[in-house]
N, C-alpha and C positions, 0 to 999 in steps of 0.2 A: 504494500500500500504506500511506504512510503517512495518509492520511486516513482509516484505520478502525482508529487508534487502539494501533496495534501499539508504539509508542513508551511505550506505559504498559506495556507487560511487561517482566519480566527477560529475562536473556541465556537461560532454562534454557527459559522459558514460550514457547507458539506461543498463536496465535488458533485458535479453531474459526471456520473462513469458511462453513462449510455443509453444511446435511445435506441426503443427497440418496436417494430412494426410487426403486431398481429393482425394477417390479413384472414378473414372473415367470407361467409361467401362463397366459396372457390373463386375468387377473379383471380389467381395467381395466373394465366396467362396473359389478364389483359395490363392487371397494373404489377410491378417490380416495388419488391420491398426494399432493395439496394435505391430506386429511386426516390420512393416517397420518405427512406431515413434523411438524404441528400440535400432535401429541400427544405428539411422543419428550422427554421432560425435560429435554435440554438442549438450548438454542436461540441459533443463532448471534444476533450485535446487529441491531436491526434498520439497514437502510440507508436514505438517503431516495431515494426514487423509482428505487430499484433501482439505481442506480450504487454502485461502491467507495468508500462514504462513510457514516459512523457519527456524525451529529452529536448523537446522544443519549450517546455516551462520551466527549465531550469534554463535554458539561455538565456530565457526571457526578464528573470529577475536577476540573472548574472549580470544584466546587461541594465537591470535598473537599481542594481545598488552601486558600479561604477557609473553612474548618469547624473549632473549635475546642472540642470536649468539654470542655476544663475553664473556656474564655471562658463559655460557654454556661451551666452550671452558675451561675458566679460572677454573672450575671447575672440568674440566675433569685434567688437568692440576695438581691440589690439588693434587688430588686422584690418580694419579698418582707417584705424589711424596713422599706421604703418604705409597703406595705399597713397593717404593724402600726403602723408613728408615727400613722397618721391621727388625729386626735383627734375620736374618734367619741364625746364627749361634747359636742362644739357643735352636734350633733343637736338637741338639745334646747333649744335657741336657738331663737325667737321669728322669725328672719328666715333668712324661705322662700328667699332665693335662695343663703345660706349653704350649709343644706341638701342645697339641688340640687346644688351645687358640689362637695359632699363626697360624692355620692353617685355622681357623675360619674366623680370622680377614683377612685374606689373600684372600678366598671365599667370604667372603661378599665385600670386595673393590673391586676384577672385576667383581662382577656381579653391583655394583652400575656403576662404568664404561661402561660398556658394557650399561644399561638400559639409561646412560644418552647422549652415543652414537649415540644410538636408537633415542633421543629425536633430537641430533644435525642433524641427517640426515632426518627422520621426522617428527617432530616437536615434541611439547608438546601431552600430550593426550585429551586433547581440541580440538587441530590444527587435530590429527587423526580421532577424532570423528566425526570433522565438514566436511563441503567444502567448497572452496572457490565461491565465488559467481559471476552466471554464466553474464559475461558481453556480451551483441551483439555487432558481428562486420559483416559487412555488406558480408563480405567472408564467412560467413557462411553459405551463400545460397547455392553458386557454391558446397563448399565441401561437403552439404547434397546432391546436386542430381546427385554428382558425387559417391556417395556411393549408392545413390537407383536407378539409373543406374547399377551398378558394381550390384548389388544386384538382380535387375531384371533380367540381362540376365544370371546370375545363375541359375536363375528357367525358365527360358525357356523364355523369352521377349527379344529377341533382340534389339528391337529396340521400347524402351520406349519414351515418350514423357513426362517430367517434367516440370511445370511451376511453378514459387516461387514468394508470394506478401508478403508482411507483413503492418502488422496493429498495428500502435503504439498509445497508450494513453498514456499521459504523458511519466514517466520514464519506461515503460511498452512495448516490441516489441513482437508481435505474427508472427511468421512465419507461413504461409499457403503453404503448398507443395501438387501441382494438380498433381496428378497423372494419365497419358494415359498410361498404359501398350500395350494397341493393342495387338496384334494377338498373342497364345503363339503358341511357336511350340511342333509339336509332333513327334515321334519316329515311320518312317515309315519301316523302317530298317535297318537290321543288318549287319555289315562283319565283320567277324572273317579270320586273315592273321596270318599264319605262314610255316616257311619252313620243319619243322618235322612234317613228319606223325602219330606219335606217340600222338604227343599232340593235331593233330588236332581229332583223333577220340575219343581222351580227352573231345575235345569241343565239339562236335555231343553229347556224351554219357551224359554229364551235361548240356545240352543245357536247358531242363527245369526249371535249378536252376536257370536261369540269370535275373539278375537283373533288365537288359533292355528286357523291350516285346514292340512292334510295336503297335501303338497305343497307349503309356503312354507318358506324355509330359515330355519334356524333362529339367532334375533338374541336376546340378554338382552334390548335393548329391547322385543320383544314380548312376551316374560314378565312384563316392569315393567309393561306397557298391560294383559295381561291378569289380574295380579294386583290392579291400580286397579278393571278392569272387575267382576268377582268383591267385591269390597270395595263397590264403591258398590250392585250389584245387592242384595245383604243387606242393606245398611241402608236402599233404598230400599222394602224390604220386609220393615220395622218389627224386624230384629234390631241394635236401639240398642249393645248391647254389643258386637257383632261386632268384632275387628278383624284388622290383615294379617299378622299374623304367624301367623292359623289356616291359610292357603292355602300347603302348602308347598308345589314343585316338584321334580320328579326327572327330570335328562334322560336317558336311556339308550343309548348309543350303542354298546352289544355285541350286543343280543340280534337284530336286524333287517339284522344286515350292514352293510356299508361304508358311510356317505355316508346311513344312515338312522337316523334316530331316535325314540323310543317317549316322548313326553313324558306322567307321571305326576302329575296336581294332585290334591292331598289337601286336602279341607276339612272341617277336624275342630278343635275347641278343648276343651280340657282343665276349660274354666269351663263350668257347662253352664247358668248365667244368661244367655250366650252366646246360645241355641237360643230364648231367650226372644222372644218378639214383645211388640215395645210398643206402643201407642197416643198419638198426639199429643194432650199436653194443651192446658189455655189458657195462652194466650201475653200475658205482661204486659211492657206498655214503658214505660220512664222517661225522661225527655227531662231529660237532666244538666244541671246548673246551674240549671233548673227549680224553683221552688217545689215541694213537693211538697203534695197534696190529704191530708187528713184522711183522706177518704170518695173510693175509685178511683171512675172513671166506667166500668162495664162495656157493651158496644157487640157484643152477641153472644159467642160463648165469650171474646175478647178484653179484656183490662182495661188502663186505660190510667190511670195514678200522675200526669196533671199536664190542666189545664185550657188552655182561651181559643185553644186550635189546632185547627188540620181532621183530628179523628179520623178519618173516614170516608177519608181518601186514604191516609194510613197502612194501615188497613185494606186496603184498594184493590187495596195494591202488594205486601202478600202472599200469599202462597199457600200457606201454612200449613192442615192441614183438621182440626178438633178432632174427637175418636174415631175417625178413622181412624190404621191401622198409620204410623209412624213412617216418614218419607220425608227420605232425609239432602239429594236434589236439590232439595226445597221450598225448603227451608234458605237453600241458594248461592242460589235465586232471588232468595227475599225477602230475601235481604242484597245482591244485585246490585240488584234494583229499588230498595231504598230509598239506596244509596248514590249510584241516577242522580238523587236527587232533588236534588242538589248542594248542599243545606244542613248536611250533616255532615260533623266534620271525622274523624270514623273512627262506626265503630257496632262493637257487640260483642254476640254472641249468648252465652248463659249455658244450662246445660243440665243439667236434674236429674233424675233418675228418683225415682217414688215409687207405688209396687204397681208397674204394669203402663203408669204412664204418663210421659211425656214432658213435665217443666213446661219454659217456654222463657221465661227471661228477656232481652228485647232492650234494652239501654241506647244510646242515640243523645243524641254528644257533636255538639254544634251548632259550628257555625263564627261566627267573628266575623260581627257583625250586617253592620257595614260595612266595608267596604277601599277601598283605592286602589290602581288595577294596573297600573304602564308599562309600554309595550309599543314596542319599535324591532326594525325587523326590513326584508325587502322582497317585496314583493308580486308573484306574477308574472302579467302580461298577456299580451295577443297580441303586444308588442313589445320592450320591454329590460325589465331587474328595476327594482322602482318603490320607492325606500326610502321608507319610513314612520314617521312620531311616533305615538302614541296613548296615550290618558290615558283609565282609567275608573273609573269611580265605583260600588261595587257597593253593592247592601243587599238581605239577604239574610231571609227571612220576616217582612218589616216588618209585614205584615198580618196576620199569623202565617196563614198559609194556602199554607205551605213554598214562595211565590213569590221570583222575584229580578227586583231593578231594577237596570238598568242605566243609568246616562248617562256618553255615552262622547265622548267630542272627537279629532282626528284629524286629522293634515296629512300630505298624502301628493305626493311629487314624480311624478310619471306617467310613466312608460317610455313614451311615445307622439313619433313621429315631428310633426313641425308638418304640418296638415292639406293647408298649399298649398308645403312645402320641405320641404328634408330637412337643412338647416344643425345644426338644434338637434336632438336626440336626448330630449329631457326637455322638452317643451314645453307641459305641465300641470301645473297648480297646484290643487289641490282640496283645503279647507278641509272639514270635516262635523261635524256636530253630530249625536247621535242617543241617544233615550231608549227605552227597550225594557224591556218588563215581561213576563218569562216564566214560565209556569204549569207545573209537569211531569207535567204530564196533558193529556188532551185535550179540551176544552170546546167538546162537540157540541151540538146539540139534541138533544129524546126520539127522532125519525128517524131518528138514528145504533144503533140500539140492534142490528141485524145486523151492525155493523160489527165485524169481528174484535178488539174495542180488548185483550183481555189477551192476545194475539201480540205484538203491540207495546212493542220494548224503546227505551228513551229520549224515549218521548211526550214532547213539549213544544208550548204554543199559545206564540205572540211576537205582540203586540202593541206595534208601533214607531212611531214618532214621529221624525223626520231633515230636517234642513234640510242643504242641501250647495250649494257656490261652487265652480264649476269655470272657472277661468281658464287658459284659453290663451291663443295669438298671436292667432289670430285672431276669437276670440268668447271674451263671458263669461258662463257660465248658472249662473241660479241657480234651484233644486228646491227645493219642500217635499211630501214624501212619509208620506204615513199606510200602513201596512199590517197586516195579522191573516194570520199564517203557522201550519200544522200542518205537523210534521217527528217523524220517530219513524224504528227499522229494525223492517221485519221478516222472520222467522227469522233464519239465517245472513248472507246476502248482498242482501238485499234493502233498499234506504231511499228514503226520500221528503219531500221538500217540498212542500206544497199551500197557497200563497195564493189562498185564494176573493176577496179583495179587495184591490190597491191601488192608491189616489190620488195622484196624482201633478199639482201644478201646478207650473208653468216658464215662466221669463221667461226672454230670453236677449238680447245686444248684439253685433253683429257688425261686422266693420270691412269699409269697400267692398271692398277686395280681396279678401277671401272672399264677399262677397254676388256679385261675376261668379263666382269660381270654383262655386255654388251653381246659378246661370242657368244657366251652361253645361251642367251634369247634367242642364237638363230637367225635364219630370213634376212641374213646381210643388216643388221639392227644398227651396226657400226655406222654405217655410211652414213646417219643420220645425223652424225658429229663430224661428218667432209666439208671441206667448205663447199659454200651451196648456194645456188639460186633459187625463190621459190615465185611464180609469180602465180595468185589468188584472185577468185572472187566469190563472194562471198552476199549474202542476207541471211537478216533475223528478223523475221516479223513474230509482235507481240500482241496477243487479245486478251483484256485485263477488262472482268467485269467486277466490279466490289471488291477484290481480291487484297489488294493494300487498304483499300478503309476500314474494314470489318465494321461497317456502320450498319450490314444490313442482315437478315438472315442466316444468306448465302453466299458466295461468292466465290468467281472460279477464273483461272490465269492457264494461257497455254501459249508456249514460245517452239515457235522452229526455229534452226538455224543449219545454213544451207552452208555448203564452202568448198569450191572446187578449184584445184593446181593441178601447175600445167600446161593453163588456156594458150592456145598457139603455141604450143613446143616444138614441133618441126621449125619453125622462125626461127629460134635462138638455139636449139638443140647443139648446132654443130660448133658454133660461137663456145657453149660455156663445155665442151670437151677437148675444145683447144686449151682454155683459162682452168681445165681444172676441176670446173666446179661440178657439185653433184648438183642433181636435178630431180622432182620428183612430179611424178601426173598422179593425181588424186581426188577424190571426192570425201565430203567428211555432211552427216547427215546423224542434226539431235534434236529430239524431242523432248519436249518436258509438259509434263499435264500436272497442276495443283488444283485444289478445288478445300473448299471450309463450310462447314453448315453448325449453326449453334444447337445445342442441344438444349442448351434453359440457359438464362440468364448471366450464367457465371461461369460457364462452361460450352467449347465446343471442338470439333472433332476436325481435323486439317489431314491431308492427302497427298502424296506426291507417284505422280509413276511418271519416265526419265525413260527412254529406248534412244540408243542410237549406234550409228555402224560409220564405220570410217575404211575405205580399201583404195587402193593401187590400183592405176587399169593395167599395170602388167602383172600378172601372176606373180605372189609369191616375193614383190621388191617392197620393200621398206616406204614406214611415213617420216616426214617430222616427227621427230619427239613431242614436241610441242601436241602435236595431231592425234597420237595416243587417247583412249580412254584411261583414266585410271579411277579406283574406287578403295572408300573407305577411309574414315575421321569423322573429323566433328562436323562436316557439315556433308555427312553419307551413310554408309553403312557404321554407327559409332561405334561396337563391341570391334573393330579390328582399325590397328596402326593404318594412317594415311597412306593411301595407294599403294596397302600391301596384300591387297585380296585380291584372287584368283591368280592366272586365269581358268575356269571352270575348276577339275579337277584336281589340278595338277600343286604341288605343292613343294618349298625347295626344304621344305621341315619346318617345326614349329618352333618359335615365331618365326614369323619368315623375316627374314632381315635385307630383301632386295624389293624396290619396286616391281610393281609387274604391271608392263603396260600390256594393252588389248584393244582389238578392231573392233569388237557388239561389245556393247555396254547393257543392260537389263536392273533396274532399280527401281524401286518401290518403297516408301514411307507409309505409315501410318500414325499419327499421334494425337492424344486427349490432351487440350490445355486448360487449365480451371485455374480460375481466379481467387486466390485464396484471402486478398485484402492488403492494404498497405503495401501496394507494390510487388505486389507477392506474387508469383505466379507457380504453378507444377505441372507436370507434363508425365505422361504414359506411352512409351511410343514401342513399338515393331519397327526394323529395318530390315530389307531382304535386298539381294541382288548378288551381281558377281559382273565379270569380265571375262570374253573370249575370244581364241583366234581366231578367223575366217579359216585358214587349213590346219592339217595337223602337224604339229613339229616334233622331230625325233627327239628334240634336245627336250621337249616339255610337253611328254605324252597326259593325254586327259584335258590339253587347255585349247582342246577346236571347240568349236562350236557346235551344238545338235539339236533339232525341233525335240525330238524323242527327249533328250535327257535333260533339257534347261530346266525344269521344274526341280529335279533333284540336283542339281548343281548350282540352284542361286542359294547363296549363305543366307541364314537368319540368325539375329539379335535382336534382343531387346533391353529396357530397363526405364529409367525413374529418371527425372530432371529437377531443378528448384530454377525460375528466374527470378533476376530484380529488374524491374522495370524505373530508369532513373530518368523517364521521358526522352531526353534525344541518343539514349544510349541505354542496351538492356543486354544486361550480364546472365550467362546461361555457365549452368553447371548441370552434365548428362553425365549419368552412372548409368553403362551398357554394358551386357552382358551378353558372349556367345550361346546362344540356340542350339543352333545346325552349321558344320560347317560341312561342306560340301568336298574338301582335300582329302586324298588314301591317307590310308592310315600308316604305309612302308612305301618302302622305293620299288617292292616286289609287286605288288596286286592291288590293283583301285578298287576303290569302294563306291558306296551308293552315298555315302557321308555318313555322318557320325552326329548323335545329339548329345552334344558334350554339355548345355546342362546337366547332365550328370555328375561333371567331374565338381559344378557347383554346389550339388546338394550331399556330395558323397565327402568333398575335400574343405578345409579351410575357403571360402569365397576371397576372402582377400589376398591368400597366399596362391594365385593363379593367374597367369599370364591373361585367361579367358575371359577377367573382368576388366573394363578401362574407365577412367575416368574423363570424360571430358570437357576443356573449360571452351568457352565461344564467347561471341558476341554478335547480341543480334539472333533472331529463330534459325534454325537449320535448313528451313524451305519456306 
C-alpha cells in the first residue's frame, strides 16, 4: 500500500484505487468496459505495469518539495535584469566577434527565461512528469454517472440505469459503477426537409451514400459522419456559401414506440446566397519569398505571380476545373497533391467570391533550400534489431523543377548471426554512401500515356547512385549500384515500387574458412563471391487494407515482389568475360499474405503465410547471395538461430552452426496478442516452415524440394512473448520452443522428423539448445 503513495495524504483523505464497470444486460458487444472506465472524470494514478505501485506520484511530490514559487520568480527576476545591463551599444563596434558574443549572450538569457517560465506556470520537470495523487471525494460518484449517462445516450440508451457502491480497505476506495443500459434504440426512419427542389433531388440521387440506414442503432457519431457527408455533398456541388449549421437534426423517440426512432434532417438556411451555385474561377499562385513578376505568366485559366520554375507540374497536381460549379473535394486534392511535392513548408489556399464565381488564391511557402538530417535509430532484419548512424544532406528544388537531392552517408551494425558460428550476434559492419535525386512525378515516355498517372497519389521517379562496404567475419564486399525507381499508391490501399533498371557491380574477399564452408553447399555457390555484374529489374506491389491501423475488426496486407537478372545478357555477356566478371540470369518470386481479426476487445488473432522461389535459367548455376532465401530468428521461424534452418531434411548436426541458404522458401505464423494493460502486451504464437533446393545435391542429401514431403519437412515451434509498448517504439521478448524439426537424426538414414518436444518435457527446459530466447523490436509480422 505504501508504494502508491498513500503516505502523501492526510489522516481524513483515502486514495481512489479504482474504478471498476459492471456491465449489466448483456451489451458486452455493443459497449466496452475498457471504454466506459476511460471516460469517467476521475481516474485513479496510473500504476507501472499493473502492480500496486505509482511511481508517477512520487515524482510528483519529489518535484514539489524541491519547487519554490517565490525562488523561481526571484530568479526570473535576475535574469531579467541581467538582459537589461547588456550594453547593447557595442553593437555598433566594428569587431564582429564582439557582436556575436553579445548576441549570444542575449539568446541564451531569454530562452533561460522563457524555460524557467515554463517551470513557474508548470512546474518543475519532476512536477510534469509526475501527477498529483488521485484523492476520493464522495462526489465523484454523481459526476461518473452523470458522464456514462451523457455517454450512453450518445450511443443510442436513452435511458440508462446506473448504480454506484464503493469498497474501501483501509486508505484504499474502489468504486463499482452497475451499469443497466436497457433497451438501445434503433433507426426506423428517415426525413429529409427542405424547400429547394434542387437539393432535394440532390438527396434522392445520394441517398445511398447516407450514413443513416433504418435498422442501425442509433450513435451521435453517425449524425456527426452524416452531417460532414451533407456538408461536403453541397459544396461539392458548387453551393460555396453553404455551411453546417443549415443541416439540423431531430431524433424522435415517442412517436414509433419503444427502442424506435424517426430521425428528422432539415436543410434549410436563413441566407438565401446560401442556395446560390458558384463557379470555379482562375486560380493564381505565389510562391512566397519569390521575386514577384511585373507581368503574371498565365498557363491556361491558371496564373502564376513568379518565374524560372516548372509551371506545368504545378498545374499537373491540380485539379481545380475553371467554369465549372464549385467542388470543395478538388480543393483537399490539390492541396494534398501539392503538399506531397515535399518542397513546402505549409501552403494556404485563399478564397473569394465575386458575381457567381470562385477566385482561389494559393500561396506556397517553400522550405529551406538545404538541411542536414541525423538520423539514429534500429533497423529490423530477419535476425536481431540492427542500430544505425545516418547523416543526410538535402537540397530541395535546386533546379527549380520542385526536385530533391539527396546524399546521405550511413553506418549500420547488422543484426546478423556470423555466417559459419553463432558466437557473435552482430557480425556486420556496413558502411554506405548514397546520392539520390527525386522527381515527384512520374517521368514516362509518350507510351505511358494509358497509364492511369492522375490515380496516383505520391508519384515519385528516384534516380540513385550508392556505393556500400559490407564487412563481416568472414568476407568483405564491396557494391556500386546505379538505379531508376517508380513508386506512387494507388486509390486507398494499393502501392508500388517499379525499378525497370538496376546495376549492380561487386567485388568481394573471402577468408579460406568460409570459401570450404561455400564448397561444401555445392552448385558452384563460390562464384557468388566473383567479382560480378548483376543487372535487375525488379517490382513490389502492396494491398494494405486496415492492416497497420488495427482500428477496425479486421484487416488484411499482401505484398508480391517480382525481381529478374540478366535482362539482355547476350549484350554485355561477352564484354564482362573479357573483364572477368561473373554474371548471373535469374528470377526471384515472394509472396507474403498477413491478415488480423479481433477476437473481443483486448484481444486478437494475427496471421502470416510467406511462399517464395528464387532459380537460375541455367540448370543447376548459382544466385546472388544476396538472392538466397534464408529462415529462422526473431522475426521467422523463433525456436531456431537466424538463417540456420533447413534446407528440408538435411542437417550439418545439431546446432547447426552454418547458414543455409535455399531456392523455395514455405513459412507460416500464427499468433494471439492480448492486451494485458499499462503497456502491457502477450502473445501465443506457432511458427512452421523451412527452406529448399530446386535439385538435389550430393553434398546435402534431403535438402531438394518435394510436393509429397513438404508437409513433413517444414519445422515447427512454438512459445510465449511479453511486449512493452512505449508508443513510437515496442520492445518484444519471445521464449520459443522446438516442436518438430524436420533434420535425420545421423549422417546414415533420414527420417520423417522428430518431435523433440520431448526432449523439453523429458530434460531440464533450460539446459537445451531446443529453447531460445528472443529479444526484437517492433511485432514479428
Amino acid at each position: 500500500m505504501g508504494c502508491l503513495g498513500v503516505g502523501f495524504l492526510s489522516p481524513r483523505e483515502s486514495l481512489l484505487y479504482k474504478n471498476k464497470i459492471i456491465l449489466h444486460d448483456d451489451e458486452e458487444e455493443i459497449l466496452s468496459k475498457s471504454s466506459l472506465e476511460k471516460i469517467l472524470p476521475d481516474q485513479p494514478n496510473r500504476r507501472f505495469l499493473g502492480l500496486p505501485l505509482s511511481p508517477y506520484v512520487y515524482l510528483y511530490h519529489w518535484g514539489k518539495q524541491g519547487f519554490s514559487t517565490q525562488k523561481t520568480t526571484r530568479k526570473i527576476q535576475e535574469l531579467e535584469e541581467k538582459l537589461h545591463q547588456i550594453d547593447t551599444t557595442q553593437l555598433s563596434r566594428k569587431n564582429l566577434f564582439s557582436q556575436k558574443k553579445i548576441k549570444w549572450s542575449e539568446k541564451w538569457l531569454k530562452l533561460r527565461i522563457r524555460r524557467i517560465q515554463n517551470n513557474l506556470e508548470k512546474g518543475n520537470l519532476l512536477i510534469r512528469l509526475g501527477e498529483k495523487i488521485s484523492i476520493y471525494h464522495p462526489e465523484q460518484e454523481e459526476n461518473g454517472k452523470n458522464t456514462l449517462r451523457e455517454y450512453l445516450s450518445l450511443e443510442g440508451f436513452f435511458y440508462p440505469k446506473i448504480i454506484t457502491d464503493n469498497r474501501k480497505k483501509g486508505k484504499l476506495v474502489e468504486i463499482n459503477y452497475h451499469v443497466y443500459p436497457r433497451k438501445a434504440y434503433y433507426i426506423d426512419s428517415i426525413i429529409y426537409k427542405t424547400t429547394e427542389p434542387e437539393i432535394q433531388n440532390l438527396l434522392k440521387s445520394y441517398a445511398e451514400k447516407s450514413m443513416l440506414k433504418p435498422g442501425k442503432r442509433y450513435a451521435h457519431a453517425l449524425i456527426l459522419k452524416e452531417r460532414e457527408r451533407l456538408h461536403n455533398m453541397m459544396r461539392n456541388k458548387g453551393y460555396f456559401l453553404w455551411k453546417r449549421k443549415y443541416i439540423r437534426f431531430i431524433a424522435d423517440t415517442t412517436s414509433l414506440g419503444k427502442g424506435r426512432i424517426l430521425c428528422q434532417i432539415s436543410l434549410e438556411a436563413q441566407n438565401k446566397a446560401a442556395y446560390k451555385i458558384y463557379n470555379q474561377g482562375p486560380v493564381h499562385y505565389h510562391l512566397m519569398g519569390e521575386k514577384k513578376e511585373k507581368i503574371s505568366k498565365q498557363q491556361g485559366h491558371d496564373v502564376f505571380h513568379f518565374k524560372g520554375h516548372n509551371h506545368k507540374l504545378l498545374q499537373k497536381k491540380s485539379v481545380l476545373k475553371t467554369n465549372q460549379p464549385y467542388h470543395l473535394d478538388s480543393h483537399l486534392i490539390s492541396y494534398r497533391r501539392l503538399n506531397q511535392l515535399g518542397v513546402f513548408q505549409f501552403i494556404e489556399f485563399q478564397e473569394d467570391t465575386l458575381a457567381h464565381e470562385v477566385l482561389t488564391q494559393v500561396h506556397l511557402y517553400p522550405k529551406k533550400r538545404y538541411g542536414l538530417t541525423p538520423e539514429f535509430g534500429f533497423s529490423v532484419n530477419q535476425a536481431y534489431p540492427s542500430p544505425f548512424v545516418k547523416l543526410t544532406l538535402g537540397g530541395r528544388n535546386v533546379f527549380k523543377t520542385w526536385e530533391t537531392i539527396q546524399i546521405s552517408s550511413s553506418f549500420r551494425l547488422g543484426g546478423l548471426d556470423s555466417p559459419a558460428a553463432t558466437v557473435n550476434p552482430y557480425s556486420l559492419y556496413e558502411y554506405q554512401l548514397v546520392t539520390s535525386l527525386l522527381y515527384p512525378d512520374l517521368l514516362l515516355p509518350n507510351w505511358s500515356t494509358p497509364f492511369p498517372q492522375e490515380n496516383i497519389q505520391y508519384p515519385q521517379t528516384r534516380l540513385s547512385l550508392s556505393g556500400q562496404n559490407a564487412n563481416r567475419q568472414e568476407y568483405l564486399r564491396r557494391s556500386i549500384t546505379s538505379s531508376l525507381s517508380y513508386s506512387g499508391e494507388y486509390g486507398k490501399h494499393y502501392s508500388f515500387v517499379f525499378s525497370p533498371t538496376e546495376l549492380t557491380f561487386t567485388r568481394a574477399e573471402i577468408t579460406p574458412l568460409f570459401e570450404e564452408v561455400l564448397r561444401s553447399y555445392g552448385s558452384g555457390l563460390l562464384q557468388s563471391f566473383q567479382p560480378s555484374f548483376i543487372n535487375t529489374t525488379s517490382l513490389q506491389v502492396y494491398w494494405d487494407k486496415n492492416y497497420l491501423s488495427y482500428d477496425k475488426q479486421q484487416g488484411t496486407y499482401f505484398k508480391i515482389f517480382i525481381k529478374t537478372g540478366g535482362n539482355a545478357g547476350f549484350l554485355y555477356r561477352p564484354l564482362l568475360n573479357q573483364l572477368g566478371l561473373a554474371h548471373f540470369s535469374f528470377t526471384k518470386w515472394d509472396g507474403e499474405y498477413r491478415g488480423y481479426v479481433y477476437t473481443h476487445s483486448k484481444g486478437y488473432l494475427v496471421w502470416r503465410l510467406r511462399l517464395g522461389i528464387a532459380f537460375p535459367y541455367q540448370a543447376r548455376a548459382p544466385l546472388p547471395y544476396e538472392e538466397y532465401f534464408f529462415i529462422g530468428g526473431s522475426y521467422s521461424v523463433r525456436a531456431w538461430p537466424p538463417r540456420r534452418l533447413g534446407p528440408g531434411r538435411f542437417s550439418t548436426g545439431f546446432p547447426q552452426r552454418t547458414e543455409q541458404p535455399g531456392e523455395i522458401l514455405s513459412e507460416s505464423n500464427l499468433e494471439y496478442r492480448h492486451f494485458l494493460g499499462y503497456d502491457l502486451h502477450m502473445a501465443i504464437f506457432l511458427d512452421r516452415g523451412n527452406i529448399w533446393h530446386i535439385h538435389e545435391r550430393i553434398s546435402r542429401p534431403g535438402g531438394a524440394f518435394s510436393l509429397r514431403g513438404w508437409f513433413y519437412e517444414s519445422a515447427l515451434g512454438g512459445g510465449t512473448g511479453i511486449r512493452y509498448d512505449l508508443g513510437n517504439i515496442l520492445l518484444r521478448l519471445d521464449l520459443a520452443a522446438q516442436i518438430y524439426d524436420p533434420s535425420y537424426n545421423n549422417t546414415t538414414q533420414l527420417s520423417t522428423g522428430t518431435w523433440v518436444i520431448q526432449e523439453l518435457i523429458q530434460q531440464n527446459p533450460f539446459n537445451t539448445q531446443r529453447l531460445r530466447l528472443n529479444v526484437g523490436i517492433g511485432y514479428p509480422f
